[in-house]
C-alpha positions as semicolon CSV with decimal commas, in nm:
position;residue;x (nm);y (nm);z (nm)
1;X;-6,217;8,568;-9,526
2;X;-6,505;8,385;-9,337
3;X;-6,552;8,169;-9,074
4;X;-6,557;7,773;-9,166
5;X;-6,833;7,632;-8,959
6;X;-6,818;7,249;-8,839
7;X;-7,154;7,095;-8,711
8;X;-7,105;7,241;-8,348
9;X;-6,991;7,556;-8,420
10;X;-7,253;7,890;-8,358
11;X;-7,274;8,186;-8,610
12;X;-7,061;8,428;-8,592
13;X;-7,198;8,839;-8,513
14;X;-7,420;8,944;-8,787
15;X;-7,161;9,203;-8,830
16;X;-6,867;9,034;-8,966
17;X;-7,107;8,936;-9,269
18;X;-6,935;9,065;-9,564
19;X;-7,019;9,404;-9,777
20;X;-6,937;9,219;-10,086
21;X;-7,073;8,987;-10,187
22;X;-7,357;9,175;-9,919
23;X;-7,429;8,972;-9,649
24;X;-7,204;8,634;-9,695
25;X;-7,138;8,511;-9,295
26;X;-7,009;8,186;-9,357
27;X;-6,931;7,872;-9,493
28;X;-6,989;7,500;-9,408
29;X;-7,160;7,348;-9,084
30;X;-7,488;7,127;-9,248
31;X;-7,838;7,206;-9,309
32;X;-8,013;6,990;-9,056
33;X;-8,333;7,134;-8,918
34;X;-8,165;7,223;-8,576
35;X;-7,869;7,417;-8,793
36;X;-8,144;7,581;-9,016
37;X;-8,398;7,700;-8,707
38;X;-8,071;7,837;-8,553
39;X;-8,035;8,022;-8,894
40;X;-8,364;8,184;-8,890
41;X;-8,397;8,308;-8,591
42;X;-8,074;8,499;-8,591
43;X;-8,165;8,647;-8,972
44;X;-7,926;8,413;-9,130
45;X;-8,050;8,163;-9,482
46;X;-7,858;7,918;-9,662
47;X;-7,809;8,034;-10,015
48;X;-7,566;7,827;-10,266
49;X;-7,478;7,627;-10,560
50;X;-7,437;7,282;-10,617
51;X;-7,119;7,177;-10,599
52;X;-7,032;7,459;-10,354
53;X;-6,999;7,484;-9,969
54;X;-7,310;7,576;-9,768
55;X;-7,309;7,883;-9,794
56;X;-7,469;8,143;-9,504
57;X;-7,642;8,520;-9,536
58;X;-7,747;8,806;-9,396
59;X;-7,767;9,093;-9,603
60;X;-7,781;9,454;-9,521
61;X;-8,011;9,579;-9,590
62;X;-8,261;9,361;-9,608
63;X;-8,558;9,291;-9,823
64;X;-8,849;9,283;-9,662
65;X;-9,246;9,301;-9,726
66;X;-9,506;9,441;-9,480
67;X;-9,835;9,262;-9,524
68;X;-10,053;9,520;-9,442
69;X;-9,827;9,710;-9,769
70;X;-9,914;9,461;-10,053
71;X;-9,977;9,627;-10,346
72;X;-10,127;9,416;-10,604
73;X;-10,068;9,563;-10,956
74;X;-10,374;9,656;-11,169
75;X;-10,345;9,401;-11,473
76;X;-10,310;9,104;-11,169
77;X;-10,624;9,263;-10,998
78;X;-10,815;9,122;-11,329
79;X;-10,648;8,836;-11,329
80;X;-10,771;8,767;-10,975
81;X;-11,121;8,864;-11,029
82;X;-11,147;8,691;-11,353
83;X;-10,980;8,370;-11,373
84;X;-11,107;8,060;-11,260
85;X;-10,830;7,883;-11,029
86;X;-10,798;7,731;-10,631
87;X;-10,497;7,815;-10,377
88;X;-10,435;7,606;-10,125
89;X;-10,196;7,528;-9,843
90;X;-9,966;7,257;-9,739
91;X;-10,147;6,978;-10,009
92;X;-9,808;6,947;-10,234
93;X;-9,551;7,117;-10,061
94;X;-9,281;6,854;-10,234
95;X;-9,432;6,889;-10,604
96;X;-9,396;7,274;-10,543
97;X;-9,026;7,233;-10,419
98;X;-8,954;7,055;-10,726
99;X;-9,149;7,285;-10,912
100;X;-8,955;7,632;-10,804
101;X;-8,582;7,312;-10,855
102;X;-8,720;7,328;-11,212
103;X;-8,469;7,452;-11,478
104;X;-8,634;7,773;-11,618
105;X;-8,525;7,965;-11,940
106;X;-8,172;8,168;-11,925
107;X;-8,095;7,953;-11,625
108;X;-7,811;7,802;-11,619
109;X;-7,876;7,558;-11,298
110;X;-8,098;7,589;-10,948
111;X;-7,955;7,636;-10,606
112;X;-8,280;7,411;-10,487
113;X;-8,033;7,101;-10,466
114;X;-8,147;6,783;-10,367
115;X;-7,969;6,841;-10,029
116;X;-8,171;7,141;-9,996
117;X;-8,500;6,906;-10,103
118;X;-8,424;6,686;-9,825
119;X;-8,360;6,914;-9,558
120;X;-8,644;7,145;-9,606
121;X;-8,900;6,813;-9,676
122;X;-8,777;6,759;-9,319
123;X;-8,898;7,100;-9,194
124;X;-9,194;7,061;-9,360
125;X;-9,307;6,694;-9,156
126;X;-9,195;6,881;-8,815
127;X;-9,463;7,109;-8,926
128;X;-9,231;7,475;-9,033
129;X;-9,188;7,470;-9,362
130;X;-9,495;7,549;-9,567
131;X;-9,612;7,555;-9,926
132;X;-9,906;7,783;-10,128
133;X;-10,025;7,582;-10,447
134;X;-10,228;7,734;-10,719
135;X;-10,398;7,561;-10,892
136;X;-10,612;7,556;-11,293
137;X;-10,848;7,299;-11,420
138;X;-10,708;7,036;-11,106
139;X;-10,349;7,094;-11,227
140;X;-10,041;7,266;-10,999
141;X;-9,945;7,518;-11,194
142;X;-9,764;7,767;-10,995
143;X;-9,698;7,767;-10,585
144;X;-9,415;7,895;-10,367
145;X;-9,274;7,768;-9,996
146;X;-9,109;7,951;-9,702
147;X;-9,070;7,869;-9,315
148;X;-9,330;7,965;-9,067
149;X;-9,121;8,048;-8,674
150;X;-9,408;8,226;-8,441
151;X;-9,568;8,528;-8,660
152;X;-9,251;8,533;-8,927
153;X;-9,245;8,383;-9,238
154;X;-8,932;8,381;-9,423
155;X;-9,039;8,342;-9,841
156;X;-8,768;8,109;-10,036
157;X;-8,890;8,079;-10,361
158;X;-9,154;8,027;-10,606
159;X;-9,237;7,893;-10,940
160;X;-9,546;7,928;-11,247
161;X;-9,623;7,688;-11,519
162;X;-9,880;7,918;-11,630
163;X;-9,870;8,308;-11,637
164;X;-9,942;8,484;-11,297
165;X;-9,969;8,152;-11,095
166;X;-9,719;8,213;-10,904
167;X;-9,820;8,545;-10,830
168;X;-10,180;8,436;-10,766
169;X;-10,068;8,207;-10,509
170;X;-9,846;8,466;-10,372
171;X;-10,067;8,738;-10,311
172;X;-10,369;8,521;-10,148
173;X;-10,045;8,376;-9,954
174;X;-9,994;8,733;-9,807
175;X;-10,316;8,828;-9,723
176;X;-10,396;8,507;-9,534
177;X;-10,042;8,578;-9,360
178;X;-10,200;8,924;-9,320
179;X;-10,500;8,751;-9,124
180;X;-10,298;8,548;-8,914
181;X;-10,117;8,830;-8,794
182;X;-9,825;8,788;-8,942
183;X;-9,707;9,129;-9,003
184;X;-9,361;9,089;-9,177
185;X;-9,263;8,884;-9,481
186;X;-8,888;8,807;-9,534
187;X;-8,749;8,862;-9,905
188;X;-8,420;8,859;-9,876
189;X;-8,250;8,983;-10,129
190;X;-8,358;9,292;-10,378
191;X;-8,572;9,174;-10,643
192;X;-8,763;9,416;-10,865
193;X;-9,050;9,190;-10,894
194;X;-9,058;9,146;-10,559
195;X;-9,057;9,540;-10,541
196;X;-9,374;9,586;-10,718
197;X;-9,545;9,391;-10,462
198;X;-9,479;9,610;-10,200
199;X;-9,144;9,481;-10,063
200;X;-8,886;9,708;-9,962
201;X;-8,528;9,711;-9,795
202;X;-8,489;9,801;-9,445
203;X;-8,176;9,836;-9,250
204;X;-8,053;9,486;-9,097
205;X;-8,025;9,624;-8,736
206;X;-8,414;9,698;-8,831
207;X;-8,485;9,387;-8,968
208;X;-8,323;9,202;-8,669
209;X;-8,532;9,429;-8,388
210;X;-8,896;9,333;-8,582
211;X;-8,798;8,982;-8,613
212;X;-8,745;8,940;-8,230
213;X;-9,084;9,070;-8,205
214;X;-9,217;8,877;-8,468
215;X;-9,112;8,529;-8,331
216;X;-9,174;8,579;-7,954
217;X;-9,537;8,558;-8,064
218;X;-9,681;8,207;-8,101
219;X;-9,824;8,142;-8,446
220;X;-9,966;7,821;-8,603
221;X;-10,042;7,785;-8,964
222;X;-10,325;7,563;-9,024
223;X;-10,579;7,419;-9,286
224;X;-10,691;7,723;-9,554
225;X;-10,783;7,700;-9,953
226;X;-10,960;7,939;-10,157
227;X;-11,140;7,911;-10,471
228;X;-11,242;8,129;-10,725
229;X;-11,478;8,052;-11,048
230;X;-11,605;8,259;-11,275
Protein backbone atom coordinates (compact mmCIF):
# COMPACT_ATOMS: atom_id res chain seq x y z
CA UNK A 1 0.00 0.00 0.00
CA UNK A 2 0.80 3.80 -0.28
CA UNK A 3 0.19 6.75 1.37
CA UNK A 4 -3.09 8.83 0.17
CA UNK A 5 -1.98 12.40 0.15
CA UNK A 6 -4.65 15.33 0.81
CA UNK A 7 -3.53 18.93 -0.21
CA UNK A 8 -1.62 19.51 3.18
CA UNK A 9 -0.07 16.48 3.57
CA UNK A 10 4.17 16.23 2.95
CA UNK A 11 5.81 13.23 1.08
CA UNK A 12 6.50 10.52 2.70
CA UNK A 13 10.67 9.12 3.01
CA UNK A 14 11.93 8.42 -0.38
CA UNK A 15 12.31 5.03 1.01
CA UNK A 16 8.94 3.68 1.38
CA UNK A 17 8.65 4.22 -2.55
CA UNK A 18 7.79 0.93 -3.85
CA UNK A 19 10.24 -1.78 -5.71
CA UNK A 20 7.43 -2.62 -7.97
CA UNK A 21 6.13 -0.84 -9.81
CA UNK A 22 9.99 0.98 -9.03
CA UNK A 23 9.64 4.04 -7.44
CA UNK A 24 5.63 4.61 -6.90
CA UNK A 25 5.49 6.97 -3.39
CA UNK A 26 2.09 7.96 -3.51
CA UNK A 27 -1.16 8.81 -4.52
CA UNK A 28 -3.44 11.94 -4.54
CA UNK A 29 -2.66 15.52 -3.03
CA UNK A 30 -2.97 18.06 -6.46
CA UNK A 31 -0.55 19.34 -8.86
CA UNK A 32 -0.46 23.00 -8.01
CA UNK A 33 2.88 24.67 -8.54
CA UNK A 34 3.61 24.80 -4.70
CA UNK A 35 2.77 20.74 -4.59
CA UNK A 36 4.93 20.23 -7.80
CA UNK A 37 8.21 22.51 -6.59
CA UNK A 38 7.85 20.46 -3.34
CA UNK A 39 8.05 17.40 -5.72
CA UNK A 40 11.18 18.34 -7.38
CA UNK A 41 13.21 19.23 -4.99
CA UNK A 42 12.82 16.10 -2.96
CA UNK A 43 13.35 13.81 -6.43
CA UNK A 44 9.73 13.10 -6.62
CA UNK A 45 7.47 13.68 -10.46
CA UNK A 46 3.97 13.20 -11.10
CA UNK A 47 3.54 10.43 -13.58
CA UNK A 48 -0.18 9.05 -14.48
CA UNK A 49 -3.08 8.34 -16.60
CA UNK A 50 -6.12 10.00 -17.19
CA UNK A 51 -8.69 8.86 -15.35
CA UNK A 52 -6.30 7.77 -12.56
CA UNK A 53 -5.16 9.32 -9.20
CA UNK A 54 -2.09 11.58 -9.23
CA UNK A 55 0.19 9.50 -9.11
CA UNK A 56 3.95 10.25 -7.37
CA UNK A 57 7.73 8.73 -8.21
CA UNK A 58 10.93 8.22 -7.36
CA UNK A 59 12.63 5.51 -8.86
CA UNK A 60 15.72 3.71 -7.88
CA UNK A 61 17.78 3.94 -9.62
CA UNK A 62 17.49 6.72 -11.41
CA UNK A 63 18.01 7.87 -14.93
CA UNK A 64 20.08 10.45 -15.27
CA UNK A 65 22.29 12.38 -18.02
CA UNK A 66 25.58 14.25 -17.35
CA UNK A 67 25.95 17.12 -19.76
CA UNK A 68 29.41 17.19 -20.05
CA UNK A 69 28.62 13.02 -21.23
CA UNK A 70 26.36 13.72 -24.31
CA UNK A 71 27.13 11.59 -26.88
CA UNK A 72 25.60 12.53 -30.07
CA UNK A 73 25.35 9.52 -32.45
CA UNK A 74 27.18 9.70 -35.83
CA UNK A 75 24.15 9.63 -38.42
CA UNK A 76 22.58 12.81 -36.06
CA UNK A 77 26.09 14.52 -36.27
CA UNK A 78 25.12 14.91 -40.20
CA UNK A 79 21.98 15.72 -39.56
CA UNK A 80 23.20 18.64 -37.44
CA UNK A 81 25.79 19.85 -39.76
CA UNK A 82 23.64 19.49 -42.74
CA UNK A 83 20.17 20.43 -42.29
CA UNK A 84 18.85 23.71 -42.43
CA UNK A 85 16.60 24.33 -39.15
CA UNK A 86 16.43 27.07 -35.88
CA UNK A 87 16.12 26.00 -32.01
CA UNK A 88 14.90 28.21 -29.82
CA UNK A 89 13.77 28.68 -26.25
CA UNK A 90 10.70 29.54 -24.38
CA UNK A 91 8.79 31.04 -27.91
CA UNK A 92 5.96 28.12 -27.86
CA UNK A 93 6.31 26.36 -24.81
CA UNK A 94 2.24 25.58 -24.97
CA UNK A 95 2.27 24.42 -28.82
CA UNK A 96 5.20 22.06 -27.70
CA UNK A 97 3.14 20.74 -24.64
CA UNK A 98 0.46 19.92 -26.92
CA UNK A 99 2.78 18.71 -29.31
CA UNK A 100 4.65 15.88 -26.96
CA UNK A 101 -0.07 15.43 -25.59
CA UNK A 102 -0.23 14.39 -29.28
CA UNK A 103 -1.49 10.80 -29.89
CA UNK A 104 1.49 9.06 -31.64
CA UNK A 105 1.39 5.59 -33.45
CA UNK A 106 0.98 2.28 -31.11
CA UNK A 107 -0.22 4.67 -28.44
CA UNK A 108 -2.98 3.97 -26.95
CA UNK A 109 -3.53 7.49 -24.95
CA UNK A 110 -0.99 10.35 -23.32
CA UNK A 111 -0.43 10.89 -19.66
CA UNK A 112 0.05 14.84 -20.77
CA UNK A 113 -3.68 15.44 -19.53
CA UNK A 114 -5.17 18.62 -19.70
CA UNK A 115 -4.74 18.86 -15.88
CA UNK A 116 -1.19 18.33 -16.43
CA UNK A 117 -1.43 21.25 -19.42
CA UNK A 118 -2.73 23.56 -16.95
CA UNK A 119 -0.55 23.06 -14.16
CA UNK A 120 2.69 23.05 -15.93
CA UNK A 121 1.40 26.33 -18.29
CA UNK A 122 1.35 27.70 -14.74
CA UNK A 123 5.02 26.88 -14.04
CA UNK A 124 5.92 28.07 -17.12
CA UNK A 125 4.34 32.07 -16.48
CA UNK A 126 6.16 31.91 -12.86
CA UNK A 127 9.10 31.52 -15.04
CA UNK A 128 10.27 27.28 -14.21
CA UNK A 129 9.02 25.43 -16.66
CA UNK A 130 10.76 25.74 -20.00
CA UNK A 131 10.41 24.62 -23.59
CA UNK A 132 13.23 23.93 -26.66
CA UNK A 133 11.43 24.33 -30.15
CA UNK A 134 12.95 23.23 -33.36
CA UNK A 135 12.08 24.48 -35.93
CA UNK A 136 12.07 23.80 -40.42
CA UNK A 137 11.07 26.20 -43.07
CA UNK A 138 9.19 28.59 -39.99
CA UNK A 139 7.23 25.48 -38.88
CA UNK A 140 7.46 23.70 -35.09
CA UNK A 141 8.27 20.56 -35.87
CA UNK A 142 9.74 18.89 -32.95
CA UNK A 143 10.58 20.53 -29.23
CA UNK A 144 10.58 19.11 -25.72
CA UNK A 145 9.90 20.92 -22.02
CA UNK A 146 11.24 20.23 -18.48
CA UNK A 147 11.54 22.43 -15.19
CA UNK A 148 14.49 24.60 -14.54
CA UNK A 149 15.10 24.77 -10.05
CA UNK A 150 18.79 26.50 -9.59
CA UNK A 151 21.37 24.46 -11.96
CA UNK A 152 18.80 21.22 -12.33
CA UNK A 153 16.70 20.60 -15.00
CA UNK A 154 14.35 17.83 -14.75
CA UNK A 155 13.42 16.65 -18.81
CA UNK A 156 9.52 15.55 -19.11
CA UNK A 157 9.02 14.85 -22.49
CA UNK A 158 9.41 15.54 -26.05
CA UNK A 159 7.86 15.24 -29.39
CA UNK A 160 8.98 15.33 -33.60
CA UNK A 161 6.78 15.96 -36.52
CA UNK A 162 9.68 15.49 -38.64
CA UNK A 163 12.58 12.92 -38.23
CA UNK A 164 15.35 13.92 -35.66
CA UNK A 165 13.56 17.18 -34.52
CA UNK A 166 13.17 16.26 -31.48
CA UNK A 167 16.50 15.11 -31.10
CA UNK A 168 17.91 18.26 -32.73
CA UNK A 169 16.28 20.32 -30.24
CA UNK A 170 17.41 18.04 -27.59
CA UNK A 171 20.94 17.93 -28.06
CA UNK A 172 21.47 21.91 -28.66
CA UNK A 173 19.08 21.86 -25.40
CA UNK A 174 21.97 20.02 -23.53
CA UNK A 175 24.78 21.75 -24.56
CA UNK A 176 23.33 25.19 -23.82
CA UNK A 177 22.37 23.50 -20.31
CA UNK A 178 26.05 22.45 -20.52
CA UNK A 179 27.02 26.29 -20.80
CA UNK A 180 24.93 27.42 -18.15
CA UNK A 181 26.41 25.15 -15.85
CA UNK A 182 23.99 22.95 -15.45
CA UNK A 183 25.74 19.78 -14.91
CA UNK A 184 22.95 17.11 -14.42
CA UNK A 185 19.92 16.32 -16.56
CA UNK A 186 17.03 14.33 -14.95
CA UNK A 187 15.57 11.31 -17.14
CA UNK A 188 13.76 9.52 -15.03
CA UNK A 189 12.99 6.47 -16.01
CA UNK A 190 15.24 3.92 -18.33
CA UNK A 191 14.77 4.63 -21.83
CA UNK A 192 17.05 3.14 -24.47
CA UNK A 193 16.87 6.13 -26.57
CA UNK A 194 17.57 8.11 -23.92
CA UNK A 195 20.63 5.70 -23.36
CA UNK A 196 22.27 6.41 -26.55
CA UNK A 197 22.51 9.94 -25.63
CA UNK A 198 24.59 9.45 -22.89
CA UNK A 199 22.10 8.96 -20.01
CA UNK A 200 22.66 6.48 -17.48
CA UNK A 201 21.14 5.16 -14.09
CA UNK A 202 22.65 6.09 -10.91
CA UNK A 203 21.70 4.97 -7.50
CA UNK A 204 18.78 7.22 -5.92
CA UNK A 205 20.74 7.96 -2.68
CA UNK A 206 23.24 9.34 -5.57
CA UNK A 207 20.86 11.05 -7.43
CA UNK A 208 19.40 12.75 -4.26
CA UNK A 209 23.17 13.93 -2.92
CA UNK A 210 23.93 15.75 -6.66
CA UNK A 211 20.59 17.24 -6.73
CA UNK A 212 21.10 19.08 -3.35
CA UNK A 213 24.10 20.40 -4.93
CA UNK A 214 22.61 21.11 -8.04
CA UNK A 215 19.74 23.36 -6.69
CA UNK A 216 21.59 25.29 -3.90
CA UNK A 217 23.18 27.04 -6.88
CA UNK A 218 21.20 29.93 -8.38
CA UNK A 219 20.49 29.49 -12.07
CA UNK A 220 18.39 31.59 -14.50
CA UNK A 221 17.48 30.48 -17.92
CA UNK A 222 17.21 33.28 -20.25
CA UNK A 223 16.77 34.40 -23.98
CA UNK A 224 18.95 31.82 -26.48
CA UNK A 225 18.12 30.53 -30.28
CA UNK A 226 20.35 29.06 -32.71
CA UNK A 227 20.23 28.76 -36.32
CA UNK A 228 21.73 26.72 -38.74
CA UNK A 229 21.53 27.01 -42.80
CA UNK A 230 23.18 25.34 -45.16
Amino acid sequence: MIPWLDHHSAFPPLTQALKEPSGLLAAGGDLSSERILMAYRQGIFPWFMPNEPILWWSPDPRMVLFSHELVIPKSLGKVLRHRPYRVTFDTAFSAVMQGCAAPRAGVAATWISDEMLAAYHALHQQGIAHSFECWMDDELVGGLYGVAIGKMFYGESMFARRSDASKIAFVHAVQWLAAAGFVMIDCQMHTDHLARFGAREIARDEFIAKLEVQLAQPGRLGPWSYSHTN
